[in-house]
C-alpha positions in Angstrom: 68.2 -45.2 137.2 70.8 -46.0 139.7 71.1 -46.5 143.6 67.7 -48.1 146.2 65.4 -46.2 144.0 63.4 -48.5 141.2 62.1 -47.5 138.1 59.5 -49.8 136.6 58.4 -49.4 133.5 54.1 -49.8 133.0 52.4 -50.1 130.3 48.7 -50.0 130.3 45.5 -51.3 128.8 43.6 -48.6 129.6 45.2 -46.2 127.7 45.6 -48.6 124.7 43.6 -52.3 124.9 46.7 -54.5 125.2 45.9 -58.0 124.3 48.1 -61.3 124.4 48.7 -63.4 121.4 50.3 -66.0 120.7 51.8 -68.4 118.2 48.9 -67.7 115.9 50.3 -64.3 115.3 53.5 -65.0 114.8 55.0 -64.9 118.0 56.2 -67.2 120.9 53.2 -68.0 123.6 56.1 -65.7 125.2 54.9 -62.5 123.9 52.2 -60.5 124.1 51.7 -57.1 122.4 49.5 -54.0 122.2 46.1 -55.1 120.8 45.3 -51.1 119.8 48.2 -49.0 120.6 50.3 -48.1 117.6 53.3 -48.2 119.8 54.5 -48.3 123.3 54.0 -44.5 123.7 50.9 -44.4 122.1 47.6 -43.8 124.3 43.9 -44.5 122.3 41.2 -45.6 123.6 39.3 -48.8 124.2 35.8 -49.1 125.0 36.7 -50.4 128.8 39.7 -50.0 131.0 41.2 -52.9 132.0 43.8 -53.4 134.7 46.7 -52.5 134.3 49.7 -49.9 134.6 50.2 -47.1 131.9 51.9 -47.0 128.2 55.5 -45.8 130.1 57.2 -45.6 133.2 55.4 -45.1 136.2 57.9 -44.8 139.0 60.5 -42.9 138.1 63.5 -41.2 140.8 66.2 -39.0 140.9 69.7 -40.3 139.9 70.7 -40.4 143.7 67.8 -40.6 146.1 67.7 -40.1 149.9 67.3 -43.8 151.1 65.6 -43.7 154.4 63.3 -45.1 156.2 39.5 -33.8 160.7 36.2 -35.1 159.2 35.3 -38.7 159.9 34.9 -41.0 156.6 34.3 -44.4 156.2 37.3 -46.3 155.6 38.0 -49.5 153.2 39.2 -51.3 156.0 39.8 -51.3 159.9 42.6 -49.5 161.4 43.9 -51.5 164.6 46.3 -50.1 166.6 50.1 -50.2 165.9 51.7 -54.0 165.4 55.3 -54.5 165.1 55.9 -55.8 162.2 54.0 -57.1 158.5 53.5 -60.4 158.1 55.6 -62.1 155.9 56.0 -60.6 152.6 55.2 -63.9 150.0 53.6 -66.8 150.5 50.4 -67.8 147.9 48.4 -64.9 147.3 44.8 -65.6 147.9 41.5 -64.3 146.8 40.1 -64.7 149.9 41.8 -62.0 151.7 40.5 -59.8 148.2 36.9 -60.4 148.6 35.8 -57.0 148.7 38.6 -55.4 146.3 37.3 -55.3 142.6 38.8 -57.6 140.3 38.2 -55.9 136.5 37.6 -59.1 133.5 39.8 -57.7 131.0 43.4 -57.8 131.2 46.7 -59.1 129.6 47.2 -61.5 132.3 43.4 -63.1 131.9 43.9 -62.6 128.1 46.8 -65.0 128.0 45.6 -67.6 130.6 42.4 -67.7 128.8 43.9 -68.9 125.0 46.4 -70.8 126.5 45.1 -73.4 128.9 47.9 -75.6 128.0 50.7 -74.1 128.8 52.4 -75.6 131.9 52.8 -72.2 133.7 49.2 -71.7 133.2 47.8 -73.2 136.3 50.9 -71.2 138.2 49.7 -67.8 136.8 46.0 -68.1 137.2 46.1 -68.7 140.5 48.6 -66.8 141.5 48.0 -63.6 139.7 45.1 -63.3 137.3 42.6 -64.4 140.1 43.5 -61.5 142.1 42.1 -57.8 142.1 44.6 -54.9 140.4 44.4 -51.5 139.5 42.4 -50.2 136.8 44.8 -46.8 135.0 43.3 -44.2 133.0 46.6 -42.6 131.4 45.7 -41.0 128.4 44.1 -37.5 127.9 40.8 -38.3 126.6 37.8 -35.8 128.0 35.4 -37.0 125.4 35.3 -40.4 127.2 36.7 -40.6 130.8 33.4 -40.1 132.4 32.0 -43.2 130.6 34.8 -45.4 131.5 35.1 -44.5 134.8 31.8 -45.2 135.2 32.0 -48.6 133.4 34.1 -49.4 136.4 32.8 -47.9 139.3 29.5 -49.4 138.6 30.5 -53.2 138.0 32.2 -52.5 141.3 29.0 -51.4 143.1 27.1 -53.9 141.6 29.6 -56.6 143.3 29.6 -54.5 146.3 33.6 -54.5 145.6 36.1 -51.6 145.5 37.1 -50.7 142.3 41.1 -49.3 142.9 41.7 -46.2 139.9 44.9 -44.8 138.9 44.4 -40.9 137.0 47.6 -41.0 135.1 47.4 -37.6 132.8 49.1 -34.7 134.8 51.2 -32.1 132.5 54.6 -33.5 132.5 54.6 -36.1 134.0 57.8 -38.4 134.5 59.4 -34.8 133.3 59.8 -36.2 129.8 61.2 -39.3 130.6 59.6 -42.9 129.4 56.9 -42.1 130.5 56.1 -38.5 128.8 52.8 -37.2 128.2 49.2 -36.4 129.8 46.9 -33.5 129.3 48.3 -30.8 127.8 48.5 -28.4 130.6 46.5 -28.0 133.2 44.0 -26.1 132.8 42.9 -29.3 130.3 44.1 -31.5 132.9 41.7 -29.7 135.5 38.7 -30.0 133.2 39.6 -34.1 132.6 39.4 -34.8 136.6 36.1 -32.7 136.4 35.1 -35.8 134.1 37.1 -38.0 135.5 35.5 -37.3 138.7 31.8 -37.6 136.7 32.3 -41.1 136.5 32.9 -42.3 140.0 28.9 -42.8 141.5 28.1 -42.6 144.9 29.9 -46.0 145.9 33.1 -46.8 147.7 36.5 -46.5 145.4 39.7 -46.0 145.8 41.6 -43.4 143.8 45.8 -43.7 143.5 46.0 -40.1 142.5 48.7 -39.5 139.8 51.9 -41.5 140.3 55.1 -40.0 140.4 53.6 -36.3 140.6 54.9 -34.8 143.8 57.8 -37.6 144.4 59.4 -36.5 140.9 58.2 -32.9 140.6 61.9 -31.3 141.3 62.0 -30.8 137.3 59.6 -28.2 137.3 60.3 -24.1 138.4 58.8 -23.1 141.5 56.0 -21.8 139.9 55.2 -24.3 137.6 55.4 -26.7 141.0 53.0 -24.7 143.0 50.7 -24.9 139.8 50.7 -28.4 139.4 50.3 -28.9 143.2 47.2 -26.3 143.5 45.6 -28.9 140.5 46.3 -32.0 142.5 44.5 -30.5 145.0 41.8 -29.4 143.6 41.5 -32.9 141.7 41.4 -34.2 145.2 38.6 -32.3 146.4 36.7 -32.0 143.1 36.3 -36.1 143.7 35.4 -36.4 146.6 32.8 -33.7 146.1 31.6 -35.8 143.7 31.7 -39.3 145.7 32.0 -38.6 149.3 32.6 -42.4 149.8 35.9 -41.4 147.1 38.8 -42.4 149.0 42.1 -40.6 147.3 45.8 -41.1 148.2 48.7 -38.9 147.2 52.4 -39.9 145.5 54.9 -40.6 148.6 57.3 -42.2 146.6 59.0 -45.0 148.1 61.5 -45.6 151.1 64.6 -45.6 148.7 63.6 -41.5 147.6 63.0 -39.3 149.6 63.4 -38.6 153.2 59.8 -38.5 155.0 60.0 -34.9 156.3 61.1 -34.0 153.0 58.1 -35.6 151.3 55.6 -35.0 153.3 56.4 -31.4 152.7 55.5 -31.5 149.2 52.5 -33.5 150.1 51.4 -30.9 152.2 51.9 -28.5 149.6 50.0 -30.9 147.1 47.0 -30.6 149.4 47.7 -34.2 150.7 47.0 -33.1 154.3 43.4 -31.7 153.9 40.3 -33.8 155.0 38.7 -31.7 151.9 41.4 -33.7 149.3 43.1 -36.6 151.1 42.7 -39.5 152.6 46.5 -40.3 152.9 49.1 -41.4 150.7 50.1 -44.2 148.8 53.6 -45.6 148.1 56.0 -48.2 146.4 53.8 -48.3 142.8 54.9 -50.1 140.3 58.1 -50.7 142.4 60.0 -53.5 145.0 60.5 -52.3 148.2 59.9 -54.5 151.2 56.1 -54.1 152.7 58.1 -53.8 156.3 60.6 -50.9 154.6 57.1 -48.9 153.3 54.9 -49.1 156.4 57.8 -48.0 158.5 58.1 -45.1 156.2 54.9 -44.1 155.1 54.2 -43.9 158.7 57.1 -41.7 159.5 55.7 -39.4 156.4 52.3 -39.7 157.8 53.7 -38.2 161.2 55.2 -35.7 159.5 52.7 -34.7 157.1 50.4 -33.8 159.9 46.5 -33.7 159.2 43.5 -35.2 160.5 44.5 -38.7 162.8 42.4 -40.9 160.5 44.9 -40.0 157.5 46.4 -43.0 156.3 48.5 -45.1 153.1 48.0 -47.7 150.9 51.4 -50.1 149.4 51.7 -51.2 146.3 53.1 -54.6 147.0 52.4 -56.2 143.8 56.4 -57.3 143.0 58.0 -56.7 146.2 57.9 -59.8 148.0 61.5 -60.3 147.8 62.8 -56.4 148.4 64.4 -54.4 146.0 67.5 -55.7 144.2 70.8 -54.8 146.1 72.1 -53.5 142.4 69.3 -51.4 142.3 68.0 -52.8 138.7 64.5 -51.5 137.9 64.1 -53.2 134.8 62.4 -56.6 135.4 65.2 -57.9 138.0 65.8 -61.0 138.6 64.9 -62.8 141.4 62.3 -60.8 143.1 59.2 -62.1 143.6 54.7 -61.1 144.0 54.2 -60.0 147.4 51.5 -59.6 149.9 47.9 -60.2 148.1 45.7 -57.1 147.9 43.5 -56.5 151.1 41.9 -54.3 152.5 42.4 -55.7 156.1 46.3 -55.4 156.3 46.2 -55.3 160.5 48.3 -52.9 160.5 47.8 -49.5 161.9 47.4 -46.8 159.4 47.7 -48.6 156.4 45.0 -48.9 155.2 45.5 -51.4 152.4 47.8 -53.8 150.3 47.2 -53.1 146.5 48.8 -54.3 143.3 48.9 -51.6 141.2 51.6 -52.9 138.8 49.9 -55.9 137.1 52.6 -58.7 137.9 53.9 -60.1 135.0 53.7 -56.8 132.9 57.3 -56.1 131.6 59.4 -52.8 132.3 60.9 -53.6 129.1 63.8 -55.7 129.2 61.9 -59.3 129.5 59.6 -58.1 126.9 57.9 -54.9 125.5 57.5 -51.9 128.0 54.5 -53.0 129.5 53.0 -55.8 127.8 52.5 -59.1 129.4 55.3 -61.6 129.4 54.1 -65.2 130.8 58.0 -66.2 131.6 58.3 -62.6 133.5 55.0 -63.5 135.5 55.9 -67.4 136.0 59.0 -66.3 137.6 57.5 -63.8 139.9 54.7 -66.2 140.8 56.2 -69.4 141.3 
């Protein structure tokens, strides 16, 4: 991966418990590996998701990307009118800004700060990343037990009145063979999984990343095999918020280093992204590190030209991008960047409608440690 557009690899606990050990195993209090997974591309199945980012890439882009900048639902958060600008992009992430986002118990982060309250990056990482609220990914193709897990979630969330935030990682190709290979096996099985994926969601609020990477990096498929897998995302769409009407579900933008927003938002449009009946907007940036200021400015420009109902709107995954993307544009655990903005739902700004981290900071793409698992010197760096 080359040029403005990042490609972060994720690897993910949902699809394959992943637990941190340390010296007792073996290894340095620097490593962590998969508690269940047989290896990195491996998806089985633990009895709860926990959050974090799938068993391969999750933000994959072309070799040379464009760099540029109806029904009334209830909403996760206000939306004021237009400001100028974010607010700063780092800064100590609180909880307090969070209060209403679910934060899930079990994940590689709270693994490791849990059995090692000694270390001195401890206090550093607790604070600054474990104690705030993340995605929770589904990525593997498992029918028999999606609807319980999803549920598992969606109802500790209701039962803190918080928003659980899901990520359905299991479309047909996905990542078009790449790292991050895999899902349902075509999509008529991929329809019947968001029928049970959908099962699971209740009748509270939650918010649904739909399928990462699917309509930013679909230019590997035919025509046909495009307009199929678009026709699915929109049914998934609408098949979940048949089933929870409070289901708030955003479709893959990309990020402001890919695509041009005219050019995106017609694949959204194709993908169903602009239909009350499917969407409630788009998200943008996952798992990657461009500026909060770079995304709203674009996600905006795509929301224009998307068209749609006026209450359409984006969430940002801002998780790693408080210090931009690198100028080189390394994907692969760069140096020097830095957590950004803590997840909100009351960003201020006008038509986004929230700051998420759906990358778990500290989780590595693969260079500072395994694809995916947690690496404490990775996360201390980012956090500090």
């Amino acid at each position: 991966m080359v040029a403005a557009a990042s490609v972060v690899v994720a690897v993910g606990t949902v699809t394959g418990m992943l637990t941190a050990l340390g010296d007792d195993d073996g290894r340095a209090a620097d490593e962590a590996r998969p508690g269940t997974t047989a290896s990195p591309r491996t998806h089985s199945e633990p009895g709860t998701p926990s959050p974090a980012a799938p068993t391969t890439p999750s933000h994959s882009a072309p070799p040379s990307p464009t760099a540029t900048a109806t029904a009334t639902r209830k909403s996760p958060g206000p939306r004021p009118g237009k400001t100028s600008e974010p607010p700063p992009e780092s800064g100590p992430p609180t909880t307090a800004a969070a209060t209403r986002l679910y934060r899930h118990p079990d994940s590689q982060v709270l693994d490791w700060t849990r059995t090692h309250p000694d270390d001195p990056r401890q206090d550093v990482i607790a604070s600054r990343i474990a104690g705030n609220p993340a995605a929770v990914w589904f990525a593997d193709h498992s029918p028999a037990t999606v609807t319980a897990r999803v549920r598992a979630v969606t109802s500790a969330g209701a039962a803190q009145s918080r928003v659980p935030v899901l990520v359905p990682y299991a479309i047909p190709d996905r990542d078009c063979g790449g790292h991050s290979e895999g899902g349902a096996p075509d999509l008529d099985a991929y329809d019947a999984w968001i029928d049970r994926f959908a099962a699971g969601l209740g009748s509270g609020e939650v918010i649904v990343v739909l399928e990462p990477d699917s309509v930013a990096q679909s230019a590997c498929l035919s025509a046909g095999e495009r307009a199929d897998r678009f026709a699915s995302l929109a049914r998934a769409g609408r098949v979940m918020k048949d089933a929870d009407p409070a289901a708030r579900v955003y479709y893959d933008a990309g990020h402001s280093g890919w695509h041009a927003p005219a050019e995106q938002a017609g694949l959204l449009r194709q993908a169903g992204a602009a239909s009350a009946d499917s969407s409630d907007g788009v998200f943008s940036n996952v798992s990657n590190f461009h500026t909060t200021a770079d995304e709203v400015a674009y996600d905006r420009a795509v929301l224009d030209a998307l068209g749609g109902p006026e209450n359409l709107g984006a969430v940002i995954d801002t998780s790693r991008n408080g210090n931009g993307a690198p100028p080189d544009g390394e994907w692969c655990d760069p140096a020097g960047r830095r957590i950004g903005r803590s997840p909100t739902l009351n960003t201020g700004m006008g038509r986004i409608d929230a700051y998420l981290w759906v990358k778990l900071p500290g989780e590595s793409d693969g260079c500072k440690g395994e694809p995916g698992t947690f690496t404490p010197s990775y996360a201390y760096d980012l956090a500090r």
